[in-house]
N, C-alpha and C positions, 0 to 999 in steps of 0.2 A: 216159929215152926208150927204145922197145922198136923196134929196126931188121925187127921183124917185122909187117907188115903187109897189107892188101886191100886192092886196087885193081879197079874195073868200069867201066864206060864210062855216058854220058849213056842211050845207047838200048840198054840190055841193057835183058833183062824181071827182072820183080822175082823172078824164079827164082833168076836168077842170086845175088841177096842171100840167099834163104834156103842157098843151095846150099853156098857159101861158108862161110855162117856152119856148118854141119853140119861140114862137113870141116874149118875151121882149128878151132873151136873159139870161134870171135872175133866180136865183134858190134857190132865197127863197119867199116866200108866205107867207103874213098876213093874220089870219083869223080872220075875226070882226062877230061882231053879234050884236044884237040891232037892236030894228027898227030905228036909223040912221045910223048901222052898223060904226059903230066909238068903239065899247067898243073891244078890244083887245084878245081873247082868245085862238089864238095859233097859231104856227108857222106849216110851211112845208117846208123840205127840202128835197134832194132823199137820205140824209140819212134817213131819218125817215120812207121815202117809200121802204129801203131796210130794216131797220131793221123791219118794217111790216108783209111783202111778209117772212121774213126769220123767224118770229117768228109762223107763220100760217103751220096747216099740211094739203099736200094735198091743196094746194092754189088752187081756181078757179077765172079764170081770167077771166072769161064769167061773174060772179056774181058781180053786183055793187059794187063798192067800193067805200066810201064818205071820202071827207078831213077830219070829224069828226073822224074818225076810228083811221085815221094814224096822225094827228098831234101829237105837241108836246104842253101838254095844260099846259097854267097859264106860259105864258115865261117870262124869267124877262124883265121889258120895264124901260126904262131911260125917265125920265123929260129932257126937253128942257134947262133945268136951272143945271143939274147935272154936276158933273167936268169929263173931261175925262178921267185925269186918274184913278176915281173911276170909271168910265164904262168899261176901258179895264180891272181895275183888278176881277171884276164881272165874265166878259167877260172867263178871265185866270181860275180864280177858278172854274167854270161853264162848258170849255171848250164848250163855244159856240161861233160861230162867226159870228152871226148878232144879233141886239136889235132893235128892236122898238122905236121909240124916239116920246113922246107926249107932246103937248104945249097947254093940255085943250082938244083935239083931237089929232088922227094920224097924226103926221109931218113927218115923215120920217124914214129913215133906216139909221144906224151907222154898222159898218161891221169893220173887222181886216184889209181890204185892203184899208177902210177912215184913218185908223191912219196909215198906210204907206204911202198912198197919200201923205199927210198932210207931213209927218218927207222928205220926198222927196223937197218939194220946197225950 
């Protein structure tokens, strides 16, 4: 698991995603909400932001766009106490490749390329 991760809100604009991903390097995106913004409810990838754009007719790119639109909402999140090979097989059936990983709050991100890390050393 990588304790390094992006966090945006429901109503940010989809700037805020591109902006993000420029500067960390990173391309996935937690979106919290709550006024401690800790509760989890959805992810952003630029898959989601193509499949968006490509489900829209007539796209206008001038008209705001918010991460609430384009996420992926209610993603499955892993406990901090979960096995991993139950999170990768989630991960398989699901055909997603990152989760959220919670310990009471947001801890961090697990991804397909931690359990290749991982089998590497």
């Amino acid at each position: 698991m990588t304790y390094r991760y992006i966090t945006s809100t429901i109503h940010a604009p989809l700037d805020d995603f591109f902006k993000k991903m420029e500067v960390y390097g990173d391309r996935y995106l937690i979106v919290v909400s709550g006024e401690d913004r800790e509760e989890i409810v959805g992810i952003v990838t630029p898959t989601d932001v193509l499949k968006y754009f490509y489900r829209m007719e007539g796209v206008d790119l001038k008209r705001p766009h918010h991460i609430q639109e384009i996420m992926t909402k209610n993603p499955f999140i892993a406990k901090i106490t979960d096995k991993c090979d139950e999170i990768a097989n989630v991960m398989i059936e699901r055909n997603i490749s990152g989760v959220p990983v919670v310990d009471q709050k947001l801890a961090g991100l697990i991804r397909f390329r931690s359990f290749l890390e991982f089998l590497e050393v």
